[in-house]
C-alpha positions, 0 to 999 in steps of 0.5 A: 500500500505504501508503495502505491501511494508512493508511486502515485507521489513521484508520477504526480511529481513528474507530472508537475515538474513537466507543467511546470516546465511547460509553463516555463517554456511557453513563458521562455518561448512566447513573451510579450516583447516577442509578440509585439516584436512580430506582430507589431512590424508585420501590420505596419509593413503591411498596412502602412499605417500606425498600428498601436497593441496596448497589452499582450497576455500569454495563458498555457490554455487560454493562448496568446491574446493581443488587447486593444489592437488598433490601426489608425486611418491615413489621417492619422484621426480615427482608427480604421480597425480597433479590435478589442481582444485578438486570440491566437491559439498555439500548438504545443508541440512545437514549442520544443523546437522552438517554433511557435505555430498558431492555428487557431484565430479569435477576434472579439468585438473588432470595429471596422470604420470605411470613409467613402470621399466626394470623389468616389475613393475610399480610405482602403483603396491602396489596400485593396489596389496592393491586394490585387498585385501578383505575389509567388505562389506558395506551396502550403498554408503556412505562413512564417514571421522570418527571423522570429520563429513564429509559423501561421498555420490557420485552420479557423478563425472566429470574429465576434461582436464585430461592428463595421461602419461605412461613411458616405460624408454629405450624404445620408446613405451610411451603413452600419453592421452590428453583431458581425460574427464569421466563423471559417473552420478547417481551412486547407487550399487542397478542398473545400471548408465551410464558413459561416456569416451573420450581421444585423443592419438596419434592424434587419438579420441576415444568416450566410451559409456556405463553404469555399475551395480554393484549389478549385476557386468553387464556393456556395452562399446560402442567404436566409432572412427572416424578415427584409423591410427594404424601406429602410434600405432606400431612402425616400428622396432615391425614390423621387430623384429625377434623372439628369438629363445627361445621364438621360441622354448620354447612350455612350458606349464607353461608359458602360460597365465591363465587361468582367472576368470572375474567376470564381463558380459560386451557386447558393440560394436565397430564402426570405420568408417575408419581404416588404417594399413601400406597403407591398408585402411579399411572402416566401420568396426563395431563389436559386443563383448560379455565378460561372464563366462570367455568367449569373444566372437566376435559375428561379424566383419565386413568392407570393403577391397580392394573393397570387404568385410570381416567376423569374428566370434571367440569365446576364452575360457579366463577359460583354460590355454593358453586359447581355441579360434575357429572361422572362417573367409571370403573375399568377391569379395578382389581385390589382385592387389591393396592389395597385393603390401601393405601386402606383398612388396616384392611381388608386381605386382606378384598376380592379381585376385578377391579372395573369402576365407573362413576358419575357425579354432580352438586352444589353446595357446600363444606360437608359438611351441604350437599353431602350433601343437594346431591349426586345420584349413579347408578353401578354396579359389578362385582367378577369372581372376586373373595373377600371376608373379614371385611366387617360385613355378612358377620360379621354374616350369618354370626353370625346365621345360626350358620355361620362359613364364611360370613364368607369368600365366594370369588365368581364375580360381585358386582355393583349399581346404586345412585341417590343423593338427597338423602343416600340411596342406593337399592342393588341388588346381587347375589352369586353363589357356590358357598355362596350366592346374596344378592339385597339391594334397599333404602337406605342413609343417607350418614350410617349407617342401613341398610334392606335386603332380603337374600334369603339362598340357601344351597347344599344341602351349607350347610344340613345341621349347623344347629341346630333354633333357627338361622333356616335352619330356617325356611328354603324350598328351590326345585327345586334344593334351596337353601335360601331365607331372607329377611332385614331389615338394620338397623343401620349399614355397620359395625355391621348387625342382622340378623333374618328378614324377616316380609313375606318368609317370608309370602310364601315360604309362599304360595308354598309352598302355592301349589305344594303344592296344584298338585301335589295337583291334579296327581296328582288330574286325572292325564292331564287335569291339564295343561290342567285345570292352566291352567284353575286356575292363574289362580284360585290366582294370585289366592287365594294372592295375597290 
């Protein structure tokens, strides 16, 4: 028994001596001077800016950990990075090499300040112009402090409680990240390792998920929110400036973004459960991305609007100048009565109905003048039991023709096709009510001018009250006793000009002739007039068409 006992006292003597050792070494190894001696001039040389570290701490487990470590901006004025705790985790067994090799990386509430000028620079620019420059390639993940005998060798890194501002002097558009945290664990350059993302701005989470493999430059992202309310990532008065008229007008190539050359294949998703915009609300939208031979591809859009659904494809070729984008677009079952007083104000109340639209499109360009003669765009739509109130186009109409009741429209159907070149759009479209039939076919300019054929039918109890002078005289009835009038619009979409379309009522009245003199023959010929009736309809076909 007493052997035992004194077995345990010399193997936990041993024990002791060898932390004692270990603690020594580490102590004898890795002091603060020699910290700050790598550390210190590293930064500097790298950053070429003051870097100051108030305290070093050395713990046998805790590691190596750095206080209030901060770069100070070019202006000597505010700090660029003020990181409040910087941990780094050793290895042990290299100590009795005498090496020191940290692997293990974590910062605590570090605080990033980025200052966008009135000329567009920012106080990082060199940094990131020194970050592109070419540099040998290495051959491992370690990184050696030269004459110190202190290797990197990281496999994670862990920031917390990061806070990151970004400044825009003279302007209100600052951004401000809170509760940063990024975590980036197994790192290798042979494959690939996971790393996670989180910050909170303008009150709003945002969780990233993803890996990335640098020997085959391939990643995925992954984007989750809750609830994205893109009301405060807009500013009013972006909604309500104008555009300038030299940007308006430039349409000069050379000012065209590209192209680009994205060495990196990226693909992820996007979920976001609830999406608001002015007072539009938008639930589970979820997307699909793919980025890959400087190409992005939205594979799939979808989510839910106004009691309906909508779909989005696009694909952007990012290797063109001014980039080359196409895709196509759908609504489904889009109840306009709730959504139209939202998106467009000023028309409140006026459109009513359940849309279905589907179109696609194609183009190249950022700048408006050349976007507009790029895009080429065919699509069509429906409005089921839908209303329209106050529109131009149904004042304009109802003046003309002289009845007020026509400036409200309860329809059973409203529906068109239009094809889009070149900045005009050839539109076919028809409404179907119990006060009028409209039939239009013509263009309409992207940047205003109208050219339509309207043909006007008004129901028979429409037509009784009109004045002698008002255009609806002129108008013919057909079997049903509506009454038929076609009409030219001029004009733009906000302001049309509405007249009696001459070539229109030429041709109503050969019809008309044409039908007359069918009659009369009619009760000419009697029995006989069938058959007789045939013979000349071929004759009066080419007379009246003449």
């Amino acid at each position: 028994m007493v052997r035992w006992k004194k077995m345990v006292l010399i193997v936990g003597g041993v024990i002791l001596l060898l932390l004692v050792g270990l603690v020594a070494l580490v102590h004898l190894l890795v002091t603060p001077e020699r910290i700050k001696g790598w550390a210190l001039p590293v930064l500097q040389e790298e950053l070429h800016r003051e870097v100051t570290l108030a305290d070093v701490d050395i713990g046998l487990f805790s590691g190596i950990a750095l206080h209030d470590l901060r770069v100070r901006d070019q202006d000597g004025q505010n700090d660029l990075l003020r990181i409040e705790s910087l941990t780094l985790n050793y290895r042990f067994w290299p100590l009795f090499s005498g090496r020191l090799v940290i692997d293990a990386v974590l910062l605590q509430r570090p605080m990033f300040r980025l200052v966008q000028h009135a000329d567009g620079s920012m106080n990082i620019d060199d940094l990131l112009a020194g970050s592109t420059e070419t540099s040998e390639p290495k051959g491992s993940s370690a990184g050696s402090a030269g004459g110190h005998g202190i290797d990197l060798l990281v496999s994670k890194v862990l920031l917390e409680g990061g806070d990151m501002q970004f400044l825009r002097p003279g302007t209100a558009q600052d951004f401000h990240l809170q509760n940063l945290r990024i975590l980036v664990q197994n790192i290798t350059l042979q494959g690939a390792f996971p790393l996670e993302m989180s910050f909170l701005l303008e009150e709003t989470e945002f969780n990233f998920e993803g890996e990335f493999d640098p020997s085959a430059s391939r990643g995925r992202l992954d984007l989750q929110v809750a609830r994205l309310d893109l009301n405060r990532f807009i500013p009013a008065s972006a909604e309500k400036e104008p555009t300038s008229k030299a940007s308006a007008k430039s349409g000069d190539p050379a000012a065209e973004p590209g192209p680009l050359d994205v060495p990196i294949t990226f693909d992820g998703t996007l979920k976001i459960d609830e999406l608001l915009y002015d007072e539009v609300v938008v639930n589970a939208v979820q997307a699909e991305y793919r980025l890959a031979d400087n190409r992005f591809q939205l594979l799939e859009l979808t989510g839910q609007i106004a009691d309906g659904t909508f779909r989005a494809k696009a694909d952007v070729d990012l290797a063109r100048k001014g980039f080359a984008y196409a895709g196509d677009f759908s609504l489904e079952g889009v109840d306009l009565q709730s959504l139209v007083p939202i998106l467009l104000p000023r028309a409140d109340r006026s459109t009513h109905g359940l849309m279905q639209l589907q179109f696609n499109f194609a183009g190249a360009g950022t700048d408006p003048v050349r976007m507009v003669k790029q895009l080429k765009s065919t699509g069509r739509f429906s409005l089921d039991k839908g209303k329209l109130m106050g529109s131009p186009l149904l004042v304009g109409l109802a003046t003309f023709l002289g009845n007020p009741e026509l400036k409200i429209l309860s329809f059973q159907s409203l529906s068109g096709e239009y094809d889009l070149k070149q900045g005009v759009a050839r539109i076919k479209a028809a409404l179907d009510s119990s006060k009028t039939r409209l039939s239009s076919s013509g263009t309409v300019e992207l940047d205003g001018p109208l050219d339509l054929q309207l043909e006007t039918r008004l129901a028979p109890d429409m037509l009784r009250g009109f004045s002698a002078d008002s255009p609806v005289s002129r108008a013919f009835t057909d079997a049903d006793g509506w009454g038929v009038l076609p009409l030219k619009i001029s004009g733009t979409i906000s302001d049309p000009k509405f007249r009696l379309s001459s070539a229109g009522l030429k041709s109503q009245a050969k019809e008309q002739v044409k039908q007359k003199v069918q009659e009369k023959l009619q009760e000419k010929l009697g029995e006989q007039g069938g058959a007789a009736g045939k013979l000349l309809d071929q004759p009066l076909k080419k007379l009246f068409g003449q």
